[in-house]
N, C-alpha and C positions, 0 to 999 in steps of 0.2 A: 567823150568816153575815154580817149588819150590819160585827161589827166589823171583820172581815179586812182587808176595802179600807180602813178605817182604818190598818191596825196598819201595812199597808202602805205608805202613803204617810207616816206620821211615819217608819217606819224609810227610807223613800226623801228623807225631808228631814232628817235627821239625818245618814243621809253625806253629802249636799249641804251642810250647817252643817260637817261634820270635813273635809272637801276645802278649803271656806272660809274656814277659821279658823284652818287647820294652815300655817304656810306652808312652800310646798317640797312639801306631798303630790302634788300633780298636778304639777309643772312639771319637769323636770330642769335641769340646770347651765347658768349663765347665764353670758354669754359673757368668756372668760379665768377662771372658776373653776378650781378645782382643775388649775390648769396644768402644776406637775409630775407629776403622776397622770397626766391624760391624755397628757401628750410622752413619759414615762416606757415607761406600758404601749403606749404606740401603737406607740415606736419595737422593744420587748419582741414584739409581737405580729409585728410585720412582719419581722422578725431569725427568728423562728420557723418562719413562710411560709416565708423564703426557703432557711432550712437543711434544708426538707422535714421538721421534728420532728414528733414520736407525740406529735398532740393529746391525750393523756392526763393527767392533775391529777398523776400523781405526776411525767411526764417534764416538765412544765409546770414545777412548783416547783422539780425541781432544774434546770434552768435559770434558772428567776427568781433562787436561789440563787447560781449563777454568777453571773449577768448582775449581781446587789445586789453584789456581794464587787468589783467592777471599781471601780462607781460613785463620783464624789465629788458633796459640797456636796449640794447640797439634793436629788438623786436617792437620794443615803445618805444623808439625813434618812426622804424617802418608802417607803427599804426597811425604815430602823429602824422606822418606823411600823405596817408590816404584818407586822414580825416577819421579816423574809427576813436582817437581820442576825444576828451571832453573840451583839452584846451585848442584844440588844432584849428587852424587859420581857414584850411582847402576842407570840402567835403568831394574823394573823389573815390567810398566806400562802394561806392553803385560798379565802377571800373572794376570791381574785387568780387560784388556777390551776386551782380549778372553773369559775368560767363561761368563761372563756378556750377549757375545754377543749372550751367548745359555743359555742366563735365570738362570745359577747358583744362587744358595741362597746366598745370602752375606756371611755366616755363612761361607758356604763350601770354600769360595775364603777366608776370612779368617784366615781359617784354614790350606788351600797350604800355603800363605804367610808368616806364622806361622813357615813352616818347612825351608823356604829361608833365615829368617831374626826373628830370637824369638825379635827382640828389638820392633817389629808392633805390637804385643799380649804386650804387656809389658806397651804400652798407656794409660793413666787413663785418665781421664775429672777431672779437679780440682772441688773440693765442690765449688757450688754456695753459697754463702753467701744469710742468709736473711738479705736485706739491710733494711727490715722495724722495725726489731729488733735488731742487732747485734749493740754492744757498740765497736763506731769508736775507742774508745781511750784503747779499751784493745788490737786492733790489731794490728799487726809488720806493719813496716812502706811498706815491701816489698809487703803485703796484701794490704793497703793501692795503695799504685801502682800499683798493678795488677787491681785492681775496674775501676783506671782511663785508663790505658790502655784498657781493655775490650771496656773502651769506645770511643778508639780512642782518648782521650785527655791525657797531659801531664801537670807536675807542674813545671813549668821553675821558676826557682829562688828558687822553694822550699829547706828549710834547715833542719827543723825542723818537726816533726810530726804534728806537732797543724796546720802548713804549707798544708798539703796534704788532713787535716781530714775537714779544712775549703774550700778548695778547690771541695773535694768533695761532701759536704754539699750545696755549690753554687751549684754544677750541677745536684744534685740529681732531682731536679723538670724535668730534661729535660730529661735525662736519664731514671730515673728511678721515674715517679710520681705518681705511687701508694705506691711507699715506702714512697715518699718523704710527699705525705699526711697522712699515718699513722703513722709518726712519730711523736713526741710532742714536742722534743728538737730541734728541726733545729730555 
């Protein structure tokens, strides 16, 4: 009977030593981590709330389903990630509309899918551009591109940068027309 309160206390300091040596076992997500994950599922969860949906893991996924099939850029990276795409390798969509279906915080689901796959926490949101300032002609052409894709439009025949900057110059009214009215050079 000696030994018990021994055995005790080493196994009581031994998860004290894997808490402290592990990093990440006690702490969860530290601030701007897994960005897309949690804007992603936050904006998921609250879309859900509001259409009144059956908290259930099956009505949950084929939503999440839907909801991946819309998404671009790095939101359909975060779906290819947990399998909610068509083409994706992992199905790890269950990790997403189980706890959901018991009101988990996004954060916390995050944070599981965190330990499945570190590449979902690794997601940034690219900087948005102020298109109501920002001098088209000092940006790379691939910036350039990405504006028009954002918008769903493409510059077929484009070759040249002047090519893309007038391109999107034309479409800025439609797109984007409060830039395009505080602008003075268009």
């Amino acid at each position: 009977s000696l030994l018990k309160p021994k055995m005790l206390s080493v196994s009581g300091l031994s998860v004290a030593l894997v808490l402290a040596l592990v990093p990440g076992a006690a702490e969860g997500l530290k601030e701007g981590e897994c960005e897309v994950c949690v804007a992603f599922l936050g904006k998921f969860y609250a879309s859900l709330k509001a259409s009144g949906a059956d908290f259930n893991s099956a009505a949950i996924e084929t939503e999440l389903l839907r909801s991946c099939k819309d998404s671009k850029g790095k939101e359909n990276r975060f779906c290819y990630y947990i399998g909610a795409t068509s083409d994706a390798a992992t199905k790890i969509i269950n990790e997403v509309s189980k706890p959901l279906s018991y009101h988990v915080p996004v954060e916390k689901i995050c944070e599981k899918l965190k330990k499945k796959d570190s590449q979902i926490c690794e997601l940034r949101y690219d900087k948005q551009l102020d298109l109501t300032t920002v001098d088209l002609k000092k940006l790379k052409v691939k910036d350039l591109k990405k504006i028009l894709e954002e918008w769903g439009e493409s510059c077929k025949g484009c070759a040249e940068k002047s090519d893309f900057i007038r391109k999107i110059t034309e479409l800025m009214p439609r797109y984007a027309p409060a830039a395009a009215e505080a602008r003075t050079d268009l």
